[in-house]
N, C-alpha and C positions, 0 to 999 in steps of 0.2 A: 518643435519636435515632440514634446512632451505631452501636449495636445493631443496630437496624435495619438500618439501612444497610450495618453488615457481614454480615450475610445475605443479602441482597438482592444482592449484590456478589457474594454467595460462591455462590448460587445462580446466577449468571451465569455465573460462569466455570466451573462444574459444565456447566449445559449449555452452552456454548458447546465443553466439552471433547469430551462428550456425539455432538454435533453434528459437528467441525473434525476430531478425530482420525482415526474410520472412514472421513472422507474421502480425507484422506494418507493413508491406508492402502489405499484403494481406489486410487488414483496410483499409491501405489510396487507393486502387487500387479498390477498393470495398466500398467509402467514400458514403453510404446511408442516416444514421442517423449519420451526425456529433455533433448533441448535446451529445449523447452517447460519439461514437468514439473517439471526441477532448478526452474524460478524460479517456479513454481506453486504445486508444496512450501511451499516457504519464505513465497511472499506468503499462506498459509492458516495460516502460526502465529499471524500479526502477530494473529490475534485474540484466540490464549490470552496473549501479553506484556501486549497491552492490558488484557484481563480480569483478568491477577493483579497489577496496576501499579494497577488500579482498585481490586481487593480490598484493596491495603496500604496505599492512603490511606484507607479508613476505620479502621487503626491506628493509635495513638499511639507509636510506634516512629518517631523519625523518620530515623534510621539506613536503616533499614528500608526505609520508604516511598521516600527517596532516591536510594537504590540500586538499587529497579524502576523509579520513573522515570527516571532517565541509562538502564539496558536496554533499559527500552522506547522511550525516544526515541531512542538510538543504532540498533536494530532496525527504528525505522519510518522512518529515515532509509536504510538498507539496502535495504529493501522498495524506495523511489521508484527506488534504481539498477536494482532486478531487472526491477522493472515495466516500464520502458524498455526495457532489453535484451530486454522477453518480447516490448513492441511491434515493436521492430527486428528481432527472428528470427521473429513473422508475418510480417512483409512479404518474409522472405526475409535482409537482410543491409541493413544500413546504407546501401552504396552503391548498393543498389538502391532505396531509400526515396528518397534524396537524388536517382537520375535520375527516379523518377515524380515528384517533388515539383517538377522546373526542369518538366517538360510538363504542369504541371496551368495550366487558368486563371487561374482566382477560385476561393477560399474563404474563404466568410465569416465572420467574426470570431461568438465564441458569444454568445447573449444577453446582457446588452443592451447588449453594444459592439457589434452588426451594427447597431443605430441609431443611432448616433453615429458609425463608422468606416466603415460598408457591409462591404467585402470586399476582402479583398489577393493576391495571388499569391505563394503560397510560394517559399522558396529555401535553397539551403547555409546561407545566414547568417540564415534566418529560425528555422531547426530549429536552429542552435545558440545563439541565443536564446532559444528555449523549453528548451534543453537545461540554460542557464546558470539560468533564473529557479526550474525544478526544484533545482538541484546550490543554490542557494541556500539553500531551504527547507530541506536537509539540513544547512546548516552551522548555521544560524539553530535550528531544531530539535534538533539533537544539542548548541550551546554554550549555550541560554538558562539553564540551570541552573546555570551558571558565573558570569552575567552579573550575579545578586544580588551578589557582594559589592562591583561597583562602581556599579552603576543599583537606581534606586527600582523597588521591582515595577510600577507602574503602568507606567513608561519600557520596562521587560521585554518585560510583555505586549503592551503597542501595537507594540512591534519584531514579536513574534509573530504578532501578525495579522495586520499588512502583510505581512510573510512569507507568510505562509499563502493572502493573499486572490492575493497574485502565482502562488503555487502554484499554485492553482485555476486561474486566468485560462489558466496555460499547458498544463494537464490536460485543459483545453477547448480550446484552440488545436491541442495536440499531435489530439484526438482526432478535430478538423476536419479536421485534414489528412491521417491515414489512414484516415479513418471506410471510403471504398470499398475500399482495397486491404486492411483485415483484417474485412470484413464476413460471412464466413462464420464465424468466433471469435466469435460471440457477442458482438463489442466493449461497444456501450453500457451493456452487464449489468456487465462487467468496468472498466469507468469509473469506471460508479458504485457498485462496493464499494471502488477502491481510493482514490476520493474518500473515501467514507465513513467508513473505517478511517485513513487518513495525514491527510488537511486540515481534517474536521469536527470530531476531538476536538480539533486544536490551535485549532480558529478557538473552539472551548470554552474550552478552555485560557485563551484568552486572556481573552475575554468577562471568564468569574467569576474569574479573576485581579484583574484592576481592579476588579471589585465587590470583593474580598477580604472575605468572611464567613462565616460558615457556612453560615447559608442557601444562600448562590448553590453552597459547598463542598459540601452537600446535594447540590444541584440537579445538578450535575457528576457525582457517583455515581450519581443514578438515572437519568441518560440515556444515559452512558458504562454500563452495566445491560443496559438495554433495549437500546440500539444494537447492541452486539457481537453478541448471541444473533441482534438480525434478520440483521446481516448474516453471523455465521456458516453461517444459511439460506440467504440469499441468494448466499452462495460456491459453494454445492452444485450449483446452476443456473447462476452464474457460471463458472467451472472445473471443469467437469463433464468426467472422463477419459474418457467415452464419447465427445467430439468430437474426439478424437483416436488413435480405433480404426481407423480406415478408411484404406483402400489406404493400408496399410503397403508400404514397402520393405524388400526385406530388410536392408538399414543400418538399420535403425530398429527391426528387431525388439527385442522387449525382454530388454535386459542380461543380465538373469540372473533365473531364477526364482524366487530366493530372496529375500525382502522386505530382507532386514537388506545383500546386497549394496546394493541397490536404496539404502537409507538410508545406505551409506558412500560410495556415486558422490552421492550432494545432498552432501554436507560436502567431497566430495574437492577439491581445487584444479584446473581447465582443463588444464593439462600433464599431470597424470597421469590424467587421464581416460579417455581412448584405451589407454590397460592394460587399465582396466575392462569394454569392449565388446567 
């Protein structure tokens, strides 16, 4: 069975490669708005770590297997910070989010807490609530792997979940509350890959944790499989470098012609940015 399954894995992460790479390529070849882009880049690898973190649990190496997932869970904990700051540089800047968010009315809470809560009025302290219940999921996600040599897995994974399901809640909440101000980005598209990629393999995770079998350890490879490839497609239509061609500034033209600059301004640190342009 395992066979299987490592093919099956291996052929994911082939096309997912297939798929994800020409895209960053078409980004950095196409480097306009790199305030965007730098966190675009990055949230389109999150699907080759996942992909090859999926391929090394069907090894029996467990060295191995261990050490893609802390990667990939430290790197999908990365992503939720990038993701944020990509929403706060649509809207412009933080403290402009935070004055459209005190003159908004009501909005309302995501399915199916608008049936039980109705609708709230956002504020300073309500976005850094959702800021906190995200920056959670990152701590909880990057240490659950630490967490075995003092809790039973079952204790693990149910930590993971409630994590996770918080995560969600505030992904939907966050996306409430800017849904108008970044509505020309494509938003909803982008929601739901970076739901898809960061909160559904861990709410997996957790699931066939607490089964602990192989079966359910199956069941995890081939949906973590399937998933990645769809939403590798679905990134393409998501973060698509064509919606952010138009009425350029000259500030904003692109960096440098050369792709490989292009790929040392994504790694370079904020301070020395500004050298780069």
């Amino acid at each position: 069975m395992w066979g299987s399954l490592f093919f099956l894995a291996l052929i994911s992460f082939v096309v997912s490669s297939i798929i994800t790479l020409p895209h960053i390529l078409a980004h950095l070849a196409h480097f306009n708005k790199p305030e965007f882009q730098n966190n675009i880049c990055k949230i389109l690898i999150l699907v080759l770590f996942i992909s090859l973190s999926n391929l090394t649990n069907t090894l029996s190496f467990e060295i191995l297997r261990f050490t893609f997932m802390l990667i990939s869970s430290l790197y999908t904990c990365y992503i939720v910070y990038c993701f944020l700051e990509l929403v706060i540089k649509y809207t412009g800047s933080e403290s402009k989010l935070l004055i459209n968010l005190e003159m908004k009315d009501q909005v309302k809470y995501p399915w199916p807490l608008y049936h039980i809560f109705g609708s709230f009025r956002p504020s300073y302290n309500f976005f850094n609530i959702v800021k906190v219940g995200l920056y959670q999921f990152m701590i909880v996600n990057s240490a659950y792997l630490f967490f075995a040599n003092f809790l039973s897995f079952s204790t693990i994974y149910e930590f993971l979940g409630i994590s996770a399901i918080f995560a969600l809640v505030c992904f939907s909440l966050l996306y409430n509350i800017v849904e108008d101000l970044i509505e020309t980005f494509n938003a909803p598209v982008k929601f739901i890959c970076i739901i898809g990629v960061v909160i559904l393999p861990a709410l997996q995770k957790s699931v066939f944790g607490m089964l602990n079998s192989e079966i359910s350890k199956s069941i995890e490879v081939i949906l973590l499989s399937v998933e990645m490839i769809a939403f590798s497609m679905l990134n393409r239509y998501a973060f698509n470098y064509e919606e952010l061609q138009d009425d350029l500034s000259p500030i904003l033209q692109p960096i440098k012609n050369s792709i490989v600059q292009n790929i040392k301004y994504l790694f370079t640190s904020e301070s020395k940015k500004s050298s780069l342009i």
